[in-house]
Backbone bond lengths (Angstrom), bond angles and torsions (degrees), N, CA, C in turn:
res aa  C-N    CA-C-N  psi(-1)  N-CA   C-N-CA  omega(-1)  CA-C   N-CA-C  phi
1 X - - - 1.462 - - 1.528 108.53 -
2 X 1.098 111.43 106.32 1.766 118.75 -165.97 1.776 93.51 -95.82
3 X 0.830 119.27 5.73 1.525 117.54 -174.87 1.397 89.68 -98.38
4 X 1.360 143.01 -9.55 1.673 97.08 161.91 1.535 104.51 -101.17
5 X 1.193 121.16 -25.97 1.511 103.50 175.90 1.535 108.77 -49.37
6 X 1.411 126.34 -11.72 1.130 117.27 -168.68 1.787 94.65 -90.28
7 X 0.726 115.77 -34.80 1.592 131.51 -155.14 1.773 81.59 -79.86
8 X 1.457 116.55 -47.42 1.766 96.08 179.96 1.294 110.68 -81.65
9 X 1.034 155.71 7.82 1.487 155.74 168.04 1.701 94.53 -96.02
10 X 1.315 128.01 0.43 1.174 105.75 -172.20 1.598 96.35 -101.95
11 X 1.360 100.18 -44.29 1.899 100.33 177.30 1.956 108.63 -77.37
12 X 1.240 96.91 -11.03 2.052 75.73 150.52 1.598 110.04 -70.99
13 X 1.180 117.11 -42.57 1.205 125.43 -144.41 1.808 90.40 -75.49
14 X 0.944 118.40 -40.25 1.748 127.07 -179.51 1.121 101.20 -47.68
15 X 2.017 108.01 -66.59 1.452 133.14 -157.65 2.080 90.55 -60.97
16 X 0.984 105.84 -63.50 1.483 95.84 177.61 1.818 118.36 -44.62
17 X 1.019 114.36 -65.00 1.340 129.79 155.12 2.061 113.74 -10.06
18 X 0.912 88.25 -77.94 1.624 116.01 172.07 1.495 100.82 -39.46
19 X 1.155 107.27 -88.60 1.754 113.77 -173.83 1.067 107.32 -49.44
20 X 1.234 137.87 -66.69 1.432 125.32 166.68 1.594 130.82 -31.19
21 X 1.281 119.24 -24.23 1.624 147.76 152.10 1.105 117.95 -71.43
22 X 1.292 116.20 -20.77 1.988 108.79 -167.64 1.351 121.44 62.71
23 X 2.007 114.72 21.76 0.995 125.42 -172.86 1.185 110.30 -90.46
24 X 1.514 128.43 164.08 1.380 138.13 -158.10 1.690 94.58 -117.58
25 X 1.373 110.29 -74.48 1.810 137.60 179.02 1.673 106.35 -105.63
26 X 1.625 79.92 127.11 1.398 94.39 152.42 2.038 120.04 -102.78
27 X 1.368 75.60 119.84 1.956 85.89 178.91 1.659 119.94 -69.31
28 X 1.587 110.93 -47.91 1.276 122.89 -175.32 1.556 112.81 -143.40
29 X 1.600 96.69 142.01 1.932 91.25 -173.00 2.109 67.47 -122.37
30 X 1.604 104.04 153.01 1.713 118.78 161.26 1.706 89.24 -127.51
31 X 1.017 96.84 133.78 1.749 104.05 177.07 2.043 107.71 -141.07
32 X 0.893 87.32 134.40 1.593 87.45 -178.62 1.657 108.42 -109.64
33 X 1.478 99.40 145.62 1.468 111.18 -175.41 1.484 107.91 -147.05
34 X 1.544 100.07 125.00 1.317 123.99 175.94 1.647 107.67 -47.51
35 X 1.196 97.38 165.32 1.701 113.28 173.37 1.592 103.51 -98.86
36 X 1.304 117.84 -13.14 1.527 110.26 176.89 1.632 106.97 -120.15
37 X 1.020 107.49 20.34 1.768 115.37 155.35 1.140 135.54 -31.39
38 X 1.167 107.69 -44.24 1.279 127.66 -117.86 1.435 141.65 27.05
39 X 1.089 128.20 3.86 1.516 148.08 160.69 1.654 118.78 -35.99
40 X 1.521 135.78 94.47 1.478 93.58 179.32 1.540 106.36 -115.56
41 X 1.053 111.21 139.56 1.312 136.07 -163.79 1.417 112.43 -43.12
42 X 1.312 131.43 -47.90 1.525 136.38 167.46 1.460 93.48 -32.84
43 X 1.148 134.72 -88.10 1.367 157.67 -110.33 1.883 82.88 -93.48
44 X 1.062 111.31 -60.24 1.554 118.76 -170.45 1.613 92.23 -48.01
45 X 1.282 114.31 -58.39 1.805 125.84 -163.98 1.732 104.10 -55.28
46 X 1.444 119.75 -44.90 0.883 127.73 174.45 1.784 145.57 -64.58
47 X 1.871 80.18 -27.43 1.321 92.50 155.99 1.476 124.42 -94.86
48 X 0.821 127.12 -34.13 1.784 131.13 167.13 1.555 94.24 -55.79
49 X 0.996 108.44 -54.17 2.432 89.13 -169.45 2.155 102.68 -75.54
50 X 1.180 97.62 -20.22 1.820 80.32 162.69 1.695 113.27 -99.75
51 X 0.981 117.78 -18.18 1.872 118.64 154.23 1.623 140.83 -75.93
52 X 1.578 89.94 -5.82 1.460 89.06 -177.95 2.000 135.46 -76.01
53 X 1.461 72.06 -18.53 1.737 117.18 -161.68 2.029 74.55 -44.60
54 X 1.228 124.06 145.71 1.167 133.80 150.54 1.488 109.01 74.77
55 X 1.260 116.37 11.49 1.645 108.98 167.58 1.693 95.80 -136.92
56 X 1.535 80.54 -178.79 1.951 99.15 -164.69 1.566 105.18 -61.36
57 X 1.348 115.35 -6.69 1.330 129.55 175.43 2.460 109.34 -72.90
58 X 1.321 93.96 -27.54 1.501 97.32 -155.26 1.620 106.85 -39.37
59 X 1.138 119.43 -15.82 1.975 111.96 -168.90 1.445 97.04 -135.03
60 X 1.249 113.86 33.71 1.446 116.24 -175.53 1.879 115.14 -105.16
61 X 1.073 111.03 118.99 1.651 123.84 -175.66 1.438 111.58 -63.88
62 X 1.500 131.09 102.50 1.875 120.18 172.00 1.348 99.99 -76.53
63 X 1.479 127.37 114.28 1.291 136.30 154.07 1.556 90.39 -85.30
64 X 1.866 101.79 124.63 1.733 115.19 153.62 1.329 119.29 -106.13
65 X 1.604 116.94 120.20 1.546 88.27 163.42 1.936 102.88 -124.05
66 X 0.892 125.61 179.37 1.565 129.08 -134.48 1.472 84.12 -131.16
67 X 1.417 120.28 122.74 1.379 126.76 -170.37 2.136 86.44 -103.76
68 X 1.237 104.70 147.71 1.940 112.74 -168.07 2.278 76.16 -105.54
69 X 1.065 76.86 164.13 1.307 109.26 -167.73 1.711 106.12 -69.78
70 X 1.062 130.36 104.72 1.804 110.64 -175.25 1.807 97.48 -100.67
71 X 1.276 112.93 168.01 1.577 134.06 179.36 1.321 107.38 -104.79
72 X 1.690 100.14 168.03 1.652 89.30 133.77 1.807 75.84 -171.10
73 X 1.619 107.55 154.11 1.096 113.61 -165.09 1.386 111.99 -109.52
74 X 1.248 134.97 149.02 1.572 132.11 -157.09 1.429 85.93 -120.52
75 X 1.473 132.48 -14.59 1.115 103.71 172.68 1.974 127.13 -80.47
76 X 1.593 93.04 -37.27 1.496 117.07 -169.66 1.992 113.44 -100.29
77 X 1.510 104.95 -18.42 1.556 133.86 -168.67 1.252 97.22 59.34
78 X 1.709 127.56 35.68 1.549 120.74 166.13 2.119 108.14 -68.27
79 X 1.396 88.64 150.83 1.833 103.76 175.22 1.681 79.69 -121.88
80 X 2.025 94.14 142.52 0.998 140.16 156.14 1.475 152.94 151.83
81 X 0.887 128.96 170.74 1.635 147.09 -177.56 0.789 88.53 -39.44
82 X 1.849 138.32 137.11 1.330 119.23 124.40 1.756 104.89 -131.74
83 X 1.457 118.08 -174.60 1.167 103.93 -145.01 1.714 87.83 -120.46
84 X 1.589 157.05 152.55 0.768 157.45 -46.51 1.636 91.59 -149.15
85 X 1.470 129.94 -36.17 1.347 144.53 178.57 1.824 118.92 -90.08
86 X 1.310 97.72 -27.57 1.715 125.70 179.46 1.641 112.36 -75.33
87 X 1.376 118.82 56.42 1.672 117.29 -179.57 1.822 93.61 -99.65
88 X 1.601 100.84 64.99 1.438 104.64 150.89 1.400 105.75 -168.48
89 X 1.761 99.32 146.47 1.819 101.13 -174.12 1.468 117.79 -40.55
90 X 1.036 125.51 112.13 1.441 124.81 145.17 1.748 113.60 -12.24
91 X 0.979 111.07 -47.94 2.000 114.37 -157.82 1.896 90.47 -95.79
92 X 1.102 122.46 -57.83 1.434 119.00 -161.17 1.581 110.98 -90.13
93 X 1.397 116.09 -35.39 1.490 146.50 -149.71 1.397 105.14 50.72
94 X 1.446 122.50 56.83 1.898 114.44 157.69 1.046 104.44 -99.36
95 X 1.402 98.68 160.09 1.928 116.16 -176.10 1.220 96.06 -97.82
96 X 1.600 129.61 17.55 1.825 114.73 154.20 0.972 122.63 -113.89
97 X 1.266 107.42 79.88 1.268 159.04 161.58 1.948 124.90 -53.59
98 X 0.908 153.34 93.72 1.637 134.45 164.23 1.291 112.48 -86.33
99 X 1.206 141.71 150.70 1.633 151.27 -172.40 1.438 93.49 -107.41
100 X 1.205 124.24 131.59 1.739 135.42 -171.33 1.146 90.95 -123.40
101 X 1.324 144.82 -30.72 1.363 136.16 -170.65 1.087 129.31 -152.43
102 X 1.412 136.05 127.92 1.557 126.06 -174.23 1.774 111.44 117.37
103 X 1.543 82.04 29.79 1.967 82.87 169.01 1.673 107.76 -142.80
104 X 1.638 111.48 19.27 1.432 99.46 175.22 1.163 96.18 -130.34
105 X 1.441 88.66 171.91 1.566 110.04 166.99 1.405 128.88 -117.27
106 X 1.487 127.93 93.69 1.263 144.13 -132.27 1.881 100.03 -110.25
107 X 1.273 119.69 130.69 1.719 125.28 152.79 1.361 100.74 -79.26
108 X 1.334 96.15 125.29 1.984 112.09 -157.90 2.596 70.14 -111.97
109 X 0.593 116.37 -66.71 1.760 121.77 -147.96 1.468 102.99 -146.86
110 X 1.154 100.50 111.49 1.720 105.09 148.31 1.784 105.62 -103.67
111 X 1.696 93.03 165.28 1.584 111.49 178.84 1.446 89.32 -119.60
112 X 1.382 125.87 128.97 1.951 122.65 147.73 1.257 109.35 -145.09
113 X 1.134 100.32 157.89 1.291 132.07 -170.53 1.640 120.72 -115.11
């Protein structure tokens, strides 16, 4: 389960965050996660609210929202969406293809106090 190592690199990342702020509490983390992450969000959510207990994280809200996969095509230079089974341009249908978006996992906003 790589989702809590992720979940402890995330409250360094706060705790660093914080001090550098002169912050005490963190209220809200928004973090965005690709669809080709591999990350899945249940599991991530679940481990941060049973890990938080005792760090600057303890009353802190995980807003996820799920970044969709974007293209862009080297054959046609089409941009777009495609959906998880679809590894071909929408506009031309070639499979040379590059994925620009939808494989990280990004700190979109913290809240502290």
């Amino acid at each position: 389960m790589h989702e809590l190592s992720i979940v402890q690199d995330l409250f360094k990342l706060c705790e660093t965050n914080a001090m550098q702020n002169a912050s005490k509490q963190i209220c809200k983390i928004e973090i965005q996660i690709g669809r080709l992450s591999g990350v899945e969000p249940y599991y991530l959510k679940n481990a941060f609210d049973a890990f938080k207990i005792g760090t600057i994280c303890a009353d802190a809200e995980l807003l996820i929202q799920i970044q969709d996969i974007m293209i862009e095509c080297a054959d046609c230079g089409f941009n777009s969406y495609i959906e998880l089974d679809e590894f071909l341009c929408p506009n031309c249908k070639s499979k040379n293809i590059k994925v620009t978006a939808g494989e990280d996992i990004l700190l979109m906003r913290l809240e502290m106090i």
